[in-house]
BALUMMAR-14544 format. One record per residue: residue number from 0; x, y, z negated of N, C-alpha, C in turn. Coordinates in nm, 2 decimals, always signed. Layout:
BALUMMAR-14544
<r NUM,<X,Y,Z>,<X,Y,Z>,<X,Y,Z>>
...
This chain:
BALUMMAR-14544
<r 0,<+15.84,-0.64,+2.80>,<+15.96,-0.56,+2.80>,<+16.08,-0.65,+2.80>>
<r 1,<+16.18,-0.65,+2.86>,<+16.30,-0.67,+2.92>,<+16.37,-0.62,+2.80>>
<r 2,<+16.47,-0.67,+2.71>,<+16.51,-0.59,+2.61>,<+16.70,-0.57,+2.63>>
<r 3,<+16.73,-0.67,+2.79>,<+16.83,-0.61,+2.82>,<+16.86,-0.54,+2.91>>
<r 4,<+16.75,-0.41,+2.92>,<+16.74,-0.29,+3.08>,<+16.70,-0.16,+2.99>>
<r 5,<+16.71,-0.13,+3.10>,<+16.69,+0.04,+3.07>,<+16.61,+0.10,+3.18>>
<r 6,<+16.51,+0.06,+3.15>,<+16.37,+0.11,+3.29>,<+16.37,+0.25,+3.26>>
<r 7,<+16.28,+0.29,+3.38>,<+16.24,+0.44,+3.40>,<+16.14,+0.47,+3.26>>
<r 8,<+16.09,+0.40,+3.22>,<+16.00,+0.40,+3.11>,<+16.07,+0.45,+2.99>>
<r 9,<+16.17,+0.38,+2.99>,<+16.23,+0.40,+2.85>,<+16.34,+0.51,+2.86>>
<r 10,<+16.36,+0.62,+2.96>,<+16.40,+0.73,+2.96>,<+16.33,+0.83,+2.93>>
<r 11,<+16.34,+0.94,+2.87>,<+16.26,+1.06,+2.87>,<+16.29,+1.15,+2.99>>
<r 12,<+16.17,+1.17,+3.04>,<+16.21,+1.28,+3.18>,<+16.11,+1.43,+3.13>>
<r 13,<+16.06,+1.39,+3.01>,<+15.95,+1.55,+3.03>,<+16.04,+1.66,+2.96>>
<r 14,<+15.98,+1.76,+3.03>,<+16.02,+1.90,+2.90>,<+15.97,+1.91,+2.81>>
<r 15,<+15.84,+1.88,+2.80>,<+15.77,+1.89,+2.68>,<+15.82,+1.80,+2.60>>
<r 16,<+15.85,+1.72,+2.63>,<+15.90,+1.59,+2.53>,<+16.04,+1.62,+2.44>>
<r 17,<+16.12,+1.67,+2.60>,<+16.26,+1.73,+2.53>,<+16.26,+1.85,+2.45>>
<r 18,<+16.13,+1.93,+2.47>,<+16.11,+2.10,+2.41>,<+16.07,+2.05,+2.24>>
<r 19,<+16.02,+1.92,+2.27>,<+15.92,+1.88,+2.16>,<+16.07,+1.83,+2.02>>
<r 20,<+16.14,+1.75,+2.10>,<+16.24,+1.66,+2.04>,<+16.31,+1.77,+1.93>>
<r 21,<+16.39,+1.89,+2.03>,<+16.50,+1.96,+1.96>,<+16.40,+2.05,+1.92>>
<r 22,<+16.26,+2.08,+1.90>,<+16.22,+2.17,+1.78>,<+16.15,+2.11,+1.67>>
<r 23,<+16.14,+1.97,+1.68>,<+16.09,+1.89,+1.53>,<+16.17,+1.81,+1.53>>
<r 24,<+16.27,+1.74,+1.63>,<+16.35,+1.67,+1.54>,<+16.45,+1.63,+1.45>>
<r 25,<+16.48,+1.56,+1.37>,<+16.59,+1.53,+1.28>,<+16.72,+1.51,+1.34>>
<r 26,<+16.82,+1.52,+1.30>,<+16.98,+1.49,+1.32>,<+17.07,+1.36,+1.26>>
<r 27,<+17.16,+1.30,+1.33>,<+17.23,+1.25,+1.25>,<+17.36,+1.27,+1.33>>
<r 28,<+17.47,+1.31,+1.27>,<+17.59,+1.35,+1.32>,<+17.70,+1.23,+1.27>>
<r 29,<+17.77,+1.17,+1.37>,<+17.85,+1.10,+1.37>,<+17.95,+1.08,+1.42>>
<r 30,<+18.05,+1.20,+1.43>,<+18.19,+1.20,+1.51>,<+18.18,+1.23,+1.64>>
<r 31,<+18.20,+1.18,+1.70>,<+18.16,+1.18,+1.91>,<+18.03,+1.22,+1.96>>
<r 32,<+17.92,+1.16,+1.90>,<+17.80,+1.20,+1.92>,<+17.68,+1.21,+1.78>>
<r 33,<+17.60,+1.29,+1.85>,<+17.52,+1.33,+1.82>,<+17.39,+1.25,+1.85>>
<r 34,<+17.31,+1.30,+1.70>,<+17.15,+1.20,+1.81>,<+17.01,+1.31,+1.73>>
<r 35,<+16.98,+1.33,+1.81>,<+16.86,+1.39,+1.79>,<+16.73,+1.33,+1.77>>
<r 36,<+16.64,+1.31,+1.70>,<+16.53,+1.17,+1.69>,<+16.37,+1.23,+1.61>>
<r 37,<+16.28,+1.18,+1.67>,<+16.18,+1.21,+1.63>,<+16.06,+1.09,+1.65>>
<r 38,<+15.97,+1.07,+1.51>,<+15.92,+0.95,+1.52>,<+15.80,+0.96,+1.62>>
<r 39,<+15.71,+0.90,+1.66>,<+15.58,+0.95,+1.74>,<+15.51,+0.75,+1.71>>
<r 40,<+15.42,+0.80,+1.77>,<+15.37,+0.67,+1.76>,<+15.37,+0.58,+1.89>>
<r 41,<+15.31,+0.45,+1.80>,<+15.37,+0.33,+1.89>,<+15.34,+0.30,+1.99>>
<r 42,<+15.38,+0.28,+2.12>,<+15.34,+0.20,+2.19>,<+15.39,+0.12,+2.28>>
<r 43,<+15.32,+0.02,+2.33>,<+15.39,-0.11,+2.39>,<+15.45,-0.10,+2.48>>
<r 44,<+15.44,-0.02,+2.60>,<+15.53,-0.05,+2.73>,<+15.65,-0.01,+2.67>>
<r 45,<+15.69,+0.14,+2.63>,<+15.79,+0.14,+2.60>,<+15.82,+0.23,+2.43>>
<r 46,<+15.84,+0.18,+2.32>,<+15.79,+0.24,+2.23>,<+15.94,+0.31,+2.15>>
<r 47,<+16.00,+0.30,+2.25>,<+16.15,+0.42,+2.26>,<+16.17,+0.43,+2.38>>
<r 48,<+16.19,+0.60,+2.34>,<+16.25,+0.65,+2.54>,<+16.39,+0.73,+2.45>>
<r 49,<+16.46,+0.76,+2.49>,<+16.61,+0.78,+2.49>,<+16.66,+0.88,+2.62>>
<r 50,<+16.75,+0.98,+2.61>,<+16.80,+1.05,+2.67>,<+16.95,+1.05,+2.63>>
<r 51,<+17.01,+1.06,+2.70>,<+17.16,+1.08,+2.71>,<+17.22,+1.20,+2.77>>
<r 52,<+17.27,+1.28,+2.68>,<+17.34,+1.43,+2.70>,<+17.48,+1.43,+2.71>>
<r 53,<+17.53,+1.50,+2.84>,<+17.72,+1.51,+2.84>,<+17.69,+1.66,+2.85>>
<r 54,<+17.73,+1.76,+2.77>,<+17.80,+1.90,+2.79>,<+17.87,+1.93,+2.88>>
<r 55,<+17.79,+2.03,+2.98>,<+17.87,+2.06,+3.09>,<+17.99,+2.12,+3.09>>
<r 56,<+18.00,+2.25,+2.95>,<+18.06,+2.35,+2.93>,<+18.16,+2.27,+2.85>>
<r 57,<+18.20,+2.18,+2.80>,<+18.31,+2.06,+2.74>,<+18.35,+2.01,+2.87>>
<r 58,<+18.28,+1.94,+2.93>,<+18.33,+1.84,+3.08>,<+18.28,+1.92,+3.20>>
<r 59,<+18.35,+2.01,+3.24>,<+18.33,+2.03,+3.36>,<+18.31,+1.95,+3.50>>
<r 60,<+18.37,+1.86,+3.53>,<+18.38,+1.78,+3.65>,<+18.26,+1.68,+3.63>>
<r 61,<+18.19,+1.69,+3.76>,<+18.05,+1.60,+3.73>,<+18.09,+1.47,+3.70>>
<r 62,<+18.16,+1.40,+3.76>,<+18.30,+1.28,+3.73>,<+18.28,+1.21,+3.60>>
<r 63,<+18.33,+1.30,+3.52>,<+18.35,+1.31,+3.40>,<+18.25,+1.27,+3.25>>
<r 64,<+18.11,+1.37,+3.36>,<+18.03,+1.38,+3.27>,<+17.96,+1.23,+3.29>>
<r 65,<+17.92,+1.20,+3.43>,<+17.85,+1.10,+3.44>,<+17.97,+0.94,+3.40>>
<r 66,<+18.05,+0.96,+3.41>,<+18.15,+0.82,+3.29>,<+18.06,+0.83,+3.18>>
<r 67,<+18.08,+0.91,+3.09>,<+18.06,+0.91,+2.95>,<+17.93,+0.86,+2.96>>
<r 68,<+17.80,+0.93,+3.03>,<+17.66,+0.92,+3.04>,<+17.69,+0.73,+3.04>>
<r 69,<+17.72,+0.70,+3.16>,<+17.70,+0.57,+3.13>,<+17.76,+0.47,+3.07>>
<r 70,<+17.90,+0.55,+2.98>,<+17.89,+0.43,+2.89>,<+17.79,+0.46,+2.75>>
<r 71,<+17.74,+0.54,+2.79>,<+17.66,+0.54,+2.66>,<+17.53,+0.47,+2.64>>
<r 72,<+17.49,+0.50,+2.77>,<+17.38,+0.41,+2.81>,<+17.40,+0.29,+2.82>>
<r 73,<+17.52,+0.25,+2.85>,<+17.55,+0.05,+2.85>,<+17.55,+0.03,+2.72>>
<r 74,<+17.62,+0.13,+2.63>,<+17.61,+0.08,+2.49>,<+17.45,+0.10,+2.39>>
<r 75,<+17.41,+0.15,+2.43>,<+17.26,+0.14,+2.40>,<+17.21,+0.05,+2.45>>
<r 76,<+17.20,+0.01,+2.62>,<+17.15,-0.06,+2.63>,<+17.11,-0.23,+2.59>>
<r 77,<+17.29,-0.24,+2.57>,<+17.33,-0.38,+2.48>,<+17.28,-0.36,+2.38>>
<r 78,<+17.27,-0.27,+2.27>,<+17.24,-0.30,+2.16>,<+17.13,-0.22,+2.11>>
<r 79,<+17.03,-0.22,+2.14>,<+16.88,-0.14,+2.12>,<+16.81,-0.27,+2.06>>
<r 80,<+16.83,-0.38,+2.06>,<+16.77,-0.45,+1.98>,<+16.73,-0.45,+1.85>>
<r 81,<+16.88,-0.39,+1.84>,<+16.85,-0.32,+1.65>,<+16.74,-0.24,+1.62>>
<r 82,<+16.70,-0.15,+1.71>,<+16.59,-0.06,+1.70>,<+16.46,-0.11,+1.72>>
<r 83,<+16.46,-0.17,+1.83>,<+16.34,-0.19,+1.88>,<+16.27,-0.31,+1.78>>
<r 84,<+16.39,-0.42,+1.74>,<+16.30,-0.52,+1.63>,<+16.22,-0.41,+1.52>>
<r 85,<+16.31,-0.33,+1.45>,<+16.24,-0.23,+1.34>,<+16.11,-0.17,+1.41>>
<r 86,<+16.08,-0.13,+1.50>,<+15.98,-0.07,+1.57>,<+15.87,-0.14,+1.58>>
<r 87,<+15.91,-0.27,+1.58>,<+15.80,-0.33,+1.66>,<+15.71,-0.35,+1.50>>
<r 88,<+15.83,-0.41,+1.46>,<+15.75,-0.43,+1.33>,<+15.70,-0.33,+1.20>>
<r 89,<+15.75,-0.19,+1.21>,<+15.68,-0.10,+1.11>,<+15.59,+0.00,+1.22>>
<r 90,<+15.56,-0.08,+1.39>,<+15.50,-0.02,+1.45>,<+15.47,+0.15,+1.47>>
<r 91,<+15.64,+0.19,+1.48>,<+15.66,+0.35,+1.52>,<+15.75,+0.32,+1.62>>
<r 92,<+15.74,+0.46,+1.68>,<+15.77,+0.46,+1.80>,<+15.91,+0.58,+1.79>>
<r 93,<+15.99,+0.59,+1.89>,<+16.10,+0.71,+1.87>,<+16.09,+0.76,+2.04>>
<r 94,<+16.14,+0.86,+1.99>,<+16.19,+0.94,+2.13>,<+16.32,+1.00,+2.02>>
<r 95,<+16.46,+0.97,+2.16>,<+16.59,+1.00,+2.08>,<+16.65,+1.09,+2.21>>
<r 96,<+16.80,+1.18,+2.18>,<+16.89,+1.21,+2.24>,<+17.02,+1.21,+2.17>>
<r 97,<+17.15,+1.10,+2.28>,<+17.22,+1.13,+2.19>,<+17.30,+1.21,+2.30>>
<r 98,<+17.38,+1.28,+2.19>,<+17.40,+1.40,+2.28>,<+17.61,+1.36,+2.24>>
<r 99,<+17.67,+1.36,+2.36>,<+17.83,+1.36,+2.34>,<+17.87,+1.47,+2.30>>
<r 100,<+17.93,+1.47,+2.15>,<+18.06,+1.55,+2.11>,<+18.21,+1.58,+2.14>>
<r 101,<+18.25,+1.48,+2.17>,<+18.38,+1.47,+2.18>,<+18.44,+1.58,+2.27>>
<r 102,<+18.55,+1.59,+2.24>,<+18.66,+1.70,+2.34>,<+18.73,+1.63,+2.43>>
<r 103,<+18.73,+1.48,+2.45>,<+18.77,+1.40,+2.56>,<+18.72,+1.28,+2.56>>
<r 104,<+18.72,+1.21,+2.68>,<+18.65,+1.10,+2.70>,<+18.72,+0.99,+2.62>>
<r 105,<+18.56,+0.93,+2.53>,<+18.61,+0.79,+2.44>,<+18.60,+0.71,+2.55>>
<r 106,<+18.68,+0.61,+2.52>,<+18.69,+0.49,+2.57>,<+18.54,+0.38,+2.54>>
<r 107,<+18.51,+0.26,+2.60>,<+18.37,+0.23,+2.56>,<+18.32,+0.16,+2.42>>
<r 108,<+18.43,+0.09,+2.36>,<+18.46,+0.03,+2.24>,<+18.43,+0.17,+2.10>>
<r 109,<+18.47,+0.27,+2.13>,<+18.46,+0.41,+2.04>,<+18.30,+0.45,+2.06>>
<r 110,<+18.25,+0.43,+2.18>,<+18.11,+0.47,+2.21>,<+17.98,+0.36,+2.19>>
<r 111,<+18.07,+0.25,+2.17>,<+17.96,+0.14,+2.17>,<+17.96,+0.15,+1.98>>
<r 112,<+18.06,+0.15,+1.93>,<+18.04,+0.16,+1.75>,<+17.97,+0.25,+1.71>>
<r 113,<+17.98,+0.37,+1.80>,<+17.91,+0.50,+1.71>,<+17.76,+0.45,+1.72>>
<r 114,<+17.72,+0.40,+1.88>,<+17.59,+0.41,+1.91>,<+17.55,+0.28,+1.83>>
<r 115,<+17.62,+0.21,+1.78>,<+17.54,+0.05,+1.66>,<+17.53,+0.15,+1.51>>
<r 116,<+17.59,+0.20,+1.50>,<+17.59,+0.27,+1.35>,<+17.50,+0.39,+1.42>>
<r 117,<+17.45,+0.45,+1.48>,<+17.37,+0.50,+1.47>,<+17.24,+0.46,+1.46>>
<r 118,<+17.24,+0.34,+1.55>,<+17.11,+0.27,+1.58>,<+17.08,+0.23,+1.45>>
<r 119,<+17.16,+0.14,+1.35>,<+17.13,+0.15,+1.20>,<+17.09,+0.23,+1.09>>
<r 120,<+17.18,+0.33,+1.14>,<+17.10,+0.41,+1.03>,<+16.94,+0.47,+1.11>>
<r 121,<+16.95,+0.45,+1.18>,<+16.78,+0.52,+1.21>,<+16.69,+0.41,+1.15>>
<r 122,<+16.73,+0.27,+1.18>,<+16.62,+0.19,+1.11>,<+16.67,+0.23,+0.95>>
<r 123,<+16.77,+0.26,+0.89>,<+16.75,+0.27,+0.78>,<+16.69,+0.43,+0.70>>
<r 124,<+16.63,+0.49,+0.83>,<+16.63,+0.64,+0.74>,<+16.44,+0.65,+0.76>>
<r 125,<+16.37,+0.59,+0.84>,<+16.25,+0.53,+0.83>,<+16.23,+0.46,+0.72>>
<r 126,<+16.28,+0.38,+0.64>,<+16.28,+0.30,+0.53>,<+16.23,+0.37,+0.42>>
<r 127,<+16.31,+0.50,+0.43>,<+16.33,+0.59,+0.34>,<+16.22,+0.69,+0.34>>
<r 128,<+16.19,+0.68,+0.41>,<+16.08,+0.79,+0.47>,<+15.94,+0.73,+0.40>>
C-alpha cells in the first residue's frame, strides 16, 4: 500500500457498506465536518475505505460540491498516516464518512485541521474502547 494515494480500494463504493456505516456507526462532530466511523476488521489491501460527502441541499452547484469533495480528500489523503500506523498496529480496520457541514466553502487549511484532529481522535477513541 502506497500511503500517499487514494486507490479505488480505499474508497467505499457499496450500499451495503454505506447502509451498514450510518445504521451502526459512531459520530464525532467537529465544526465543518462530520465523520461517521465504524470499526470492522483488518485487512491488508486496504484496511480503511473512507467516503467523502458534500450536501447537495447546502451546495447546490455541482462546482461547488466537488471543490470541497476534493479538498477533503487531499487532506485525508496527506494525512491518513495517523490512522493507518494505529490500524496497523492494534490490527482494526475502519470504514469512515466525513460528511461536510459548513454553510460555505472552507478554504483548505480549515479542512486540512479538522480532518488531523479528526483522524486523532479516532486513534484516540479505540484506545478507549
Amino acid at each position: 500500500m502506497k500511503i500517499y494515494t487514494l486507490g479505488k480500494t480505499e474508497r467505499i463504493k457499496s450500499r451495503s457498506v454505506f447502509d451498514l456505516l450510518f445504521e451502526q456507526g459512531k459520530n464525532i462532530r467537529l465544526g465543518l465536518i462530520n465523520t461517521t466511523f465504524l470499526t470492522r476488521d483488518f485487512q491488508e489491501e486496504a484496511p480503511i475505505q473512507a467516503a467523502f460527502i458534500v450536501p447537495k441541499k447546502k451546495f447546490k452547484k455541482a462546482f461547488e460540491r466537488n471543490k470541497i469533495r476534493r479538498r477533503m480528500k487531499e487532506a485525508y489523503r496527506k494525512n491518513k498516516a495517523i490512522l493507518y500506523d494505529h490500524a496497523e498496529s492494534s490490527l482494526t480496520g475502519y470504514y469512515i464518512a466525513f460528511i461536510y457541514n459548513g454553510q460555505q466553502i472552507a478554504n483548505y487549511k480549515e479542512i486540512e485541521e479538522k480532518i488531523i484532529v479528526i483522524l486523532q481522535r479516532l486513534t484516540q477513541a479505540q484506545h478507549k474502547v
